[in-house]
Structure formats: structure tokens, C-alpha cells
N, C-alpha and C positions, 0 to 999 in steps of 0.2 A: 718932466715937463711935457715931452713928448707923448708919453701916454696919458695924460691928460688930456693933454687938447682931442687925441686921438678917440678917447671915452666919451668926452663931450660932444666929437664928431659922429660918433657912431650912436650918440642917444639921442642927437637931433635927429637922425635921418630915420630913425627907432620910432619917435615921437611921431612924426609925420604919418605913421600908416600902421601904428599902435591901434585896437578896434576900442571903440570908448561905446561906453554905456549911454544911451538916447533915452528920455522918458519920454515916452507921447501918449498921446490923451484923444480919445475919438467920441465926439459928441455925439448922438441917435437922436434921431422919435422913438418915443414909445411905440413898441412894436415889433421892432428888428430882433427879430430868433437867432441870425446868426452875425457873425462878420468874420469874413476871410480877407489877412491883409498878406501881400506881397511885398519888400523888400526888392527895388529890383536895380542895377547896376551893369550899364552897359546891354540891354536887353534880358539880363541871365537875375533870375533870384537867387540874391544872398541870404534870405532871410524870410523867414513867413510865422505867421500866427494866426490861430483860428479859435474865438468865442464863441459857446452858444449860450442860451439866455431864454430858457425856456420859459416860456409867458413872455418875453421879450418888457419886460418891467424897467433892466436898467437901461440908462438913458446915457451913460458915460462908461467908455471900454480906455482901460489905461491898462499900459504895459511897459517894459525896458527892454531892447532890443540891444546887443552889439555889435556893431558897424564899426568898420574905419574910416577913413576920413574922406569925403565926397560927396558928391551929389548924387542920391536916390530917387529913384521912382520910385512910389509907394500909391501900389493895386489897391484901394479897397474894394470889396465886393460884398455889398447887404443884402440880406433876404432879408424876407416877413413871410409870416405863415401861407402868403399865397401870392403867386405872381412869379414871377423868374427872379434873380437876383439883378440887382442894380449894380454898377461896377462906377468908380470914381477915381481917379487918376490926380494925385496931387505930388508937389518937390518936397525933398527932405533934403536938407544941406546940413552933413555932420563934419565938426563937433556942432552941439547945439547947446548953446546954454540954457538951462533950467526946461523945465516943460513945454514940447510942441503937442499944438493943438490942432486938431483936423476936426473942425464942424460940418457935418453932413444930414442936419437937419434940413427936412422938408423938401432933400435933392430927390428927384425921381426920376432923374435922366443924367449919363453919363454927362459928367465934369472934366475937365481940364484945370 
């Protein structure tokens, strides 16, 4: 009985900071060549992904990322074939259930 409970104790506290699968989904304009996203936690990146998209045609970047459980800062940063890159700054609160979405149509200046 004792290691029971004991098992049970140590899969809760397991459960808690287990890194779980996030699916996210990042809307575009037509246009965007690239996207670099940052993963970031406490200042420091856990995690990063980088698309390019030559002709910049698609208009939806989805990915699964694994994170543990907390609040993220998530960097995006879009190019297009000319200009500097645009940077956008939005929260990720994992677990997340089913698909988060980050729309960044027609942003052209840094967001919060």
C-alpha cells in the first residue's frame, strides 16, 4: 500500500513537468519567405523553429513543439523578400489543449 501511494506520489509530481506535445498554427500574408519562432522561458530559449517558404505562397505555418508545463514567450520574427524582419511577441500557456493559434496577418510592427 505504501508503495502505492508512493508511485502515485512520484507520477503526480512526474506529471507536473512531464514536456507535452503543443500544436500551434501561425497565420501569414501572402508573402512572408521566412518565419523564425523562439520558444522562450524565463528569458532563455527552450525551443525554436525556423520555415522558409520560398515564393512565400503559404499563408499557415503549423508545427508541434515539446514544452513542459508553463508560461512561454514565443519570438516570432517574419521576413518578406524585402524590408528587415518584423518581430512579434505573443503568451503560450502549456498544456494547451487542441490547437493554438497565432494570427499575424497584416501586423507590420512589433506586437505584444
Amino acid at each position: 500500500m505504501v508503495a502505492l501511494i508512493g508511485v502515485l506520489f512520484v507520477g503526480n509530481l512526474l506529471a507536473r513537468v512531464w514536456p507535452r506535445s503543443v500544436e500551434v498554427a501561425f497565420t501569414l500574408d501572402p508573402g512572408v519567405t521566412e518565419v523564425d519562432i523562439d520558444y522562450l522561458q524565463e528569458g532563455e530559449a527552450v525551443a525554436s523553429a525556423r520555415f522558409k517558404q520560398p515564393g512565400g505562397k503559404t499563408t499557415v505555418v503549423r508545427h508541434s513543439v515539446r514544452l513542459q508545463p508553463g508560461v512561454y514567450q514565443v519570438r516570432i520574427t517574419v521576413y518578406r523578400n524585402e524590408g528587415p524582419g518584423v518581430e512579434h511577441t505573443k503568451i503560450l500557456l502549456v498544456p494547451a489543449e487542441g490547437l493554438t493559434r497565432f494570427d499575424l496577418k497584416e501586423a507590420t510592427t512589433r506586437s505584444e
